[in-house]
C-alpha positions in Angstrom: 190.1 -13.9 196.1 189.1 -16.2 198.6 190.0 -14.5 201.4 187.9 -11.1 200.1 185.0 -13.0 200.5 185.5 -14.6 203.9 186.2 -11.2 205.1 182.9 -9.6 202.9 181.1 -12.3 205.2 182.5 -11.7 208.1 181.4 -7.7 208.1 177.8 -9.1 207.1 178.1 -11.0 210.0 178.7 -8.4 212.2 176.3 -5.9 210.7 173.6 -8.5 211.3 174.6 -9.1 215.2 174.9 -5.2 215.9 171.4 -4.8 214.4 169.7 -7.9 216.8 169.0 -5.7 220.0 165.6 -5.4 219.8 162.1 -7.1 221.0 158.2 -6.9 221.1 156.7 -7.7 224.3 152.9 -8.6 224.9 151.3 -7.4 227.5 148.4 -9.1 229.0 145.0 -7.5 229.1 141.7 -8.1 230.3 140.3 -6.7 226.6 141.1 -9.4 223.8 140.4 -12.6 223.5 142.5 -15.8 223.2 141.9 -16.4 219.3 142.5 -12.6 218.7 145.8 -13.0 220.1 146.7 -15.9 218.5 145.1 -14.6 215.2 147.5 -11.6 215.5 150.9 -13.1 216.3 150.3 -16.0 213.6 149.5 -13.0 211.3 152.0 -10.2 211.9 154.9 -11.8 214.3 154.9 -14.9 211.4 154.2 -17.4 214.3 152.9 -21.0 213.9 149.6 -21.7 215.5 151.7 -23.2 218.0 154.0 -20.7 218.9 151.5 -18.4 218.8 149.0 -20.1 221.4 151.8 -20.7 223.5 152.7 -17.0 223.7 149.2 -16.0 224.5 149.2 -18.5 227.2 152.3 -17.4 228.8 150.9 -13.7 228.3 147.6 -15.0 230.1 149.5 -16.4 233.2 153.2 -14.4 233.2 151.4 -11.1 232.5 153.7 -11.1 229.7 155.4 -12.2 227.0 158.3 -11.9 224.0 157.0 -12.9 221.0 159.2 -11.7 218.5 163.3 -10.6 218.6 165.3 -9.1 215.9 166.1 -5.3 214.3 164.3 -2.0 215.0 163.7 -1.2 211.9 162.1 -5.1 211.0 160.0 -4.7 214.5 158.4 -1.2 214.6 155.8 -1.8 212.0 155.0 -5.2 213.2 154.6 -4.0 216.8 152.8 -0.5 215.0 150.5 -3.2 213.8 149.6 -5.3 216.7 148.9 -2.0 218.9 146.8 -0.7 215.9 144.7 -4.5 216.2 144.0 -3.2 220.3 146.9 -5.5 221.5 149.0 -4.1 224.2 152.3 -4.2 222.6 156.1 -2.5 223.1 159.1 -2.6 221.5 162.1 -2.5 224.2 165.6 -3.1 223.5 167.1 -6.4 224.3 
């Protein structure tokens, strides 16, 4: 009986790592502003205040910036979102 579960979580496992290949990237823009950014990954990418500030400051200097990694399915209507709130935002594949 043991063993059926280590094996159950070990297919969980790699369902979860196969599904991981995704990421929005933030593009920088001359449009919105610092707190709008912020505003919007602390809102829809679940970001800290932190994390979020950082991300628009390495948007404002890099040009651009990951702010948020995972599934497809999980990213499309966050990144749906952000472009919908005027932020230039794609989802590539990792």
């Amino acid at each position: 009986m043991w063993n059926a579960k280590t094996e159950e979580l070990e297919d969980v496992s790699t369902l979860l790592d196969v599904d991981t290949g995704s990421v929005i990237v933030l593009y920088n823009d001359d449009v919105n502003t610092f707190d709008h950014v912020i505003h919007c990954l602390v809102k829809y990418c679940k970001h800290t205040s932190q994390q979020a500030e950082q991300c628009a400051m390495l948007v404002h200097y890099k040009g651009k910036c990951a702010v948020k990694t995972g599934s497809e399915i999980e990213l499309l209507p966050i990144c749906t979102a952000l472009t919908e709130k005027g932020l230039s935002a794609v989802l590539e594949e990792a």
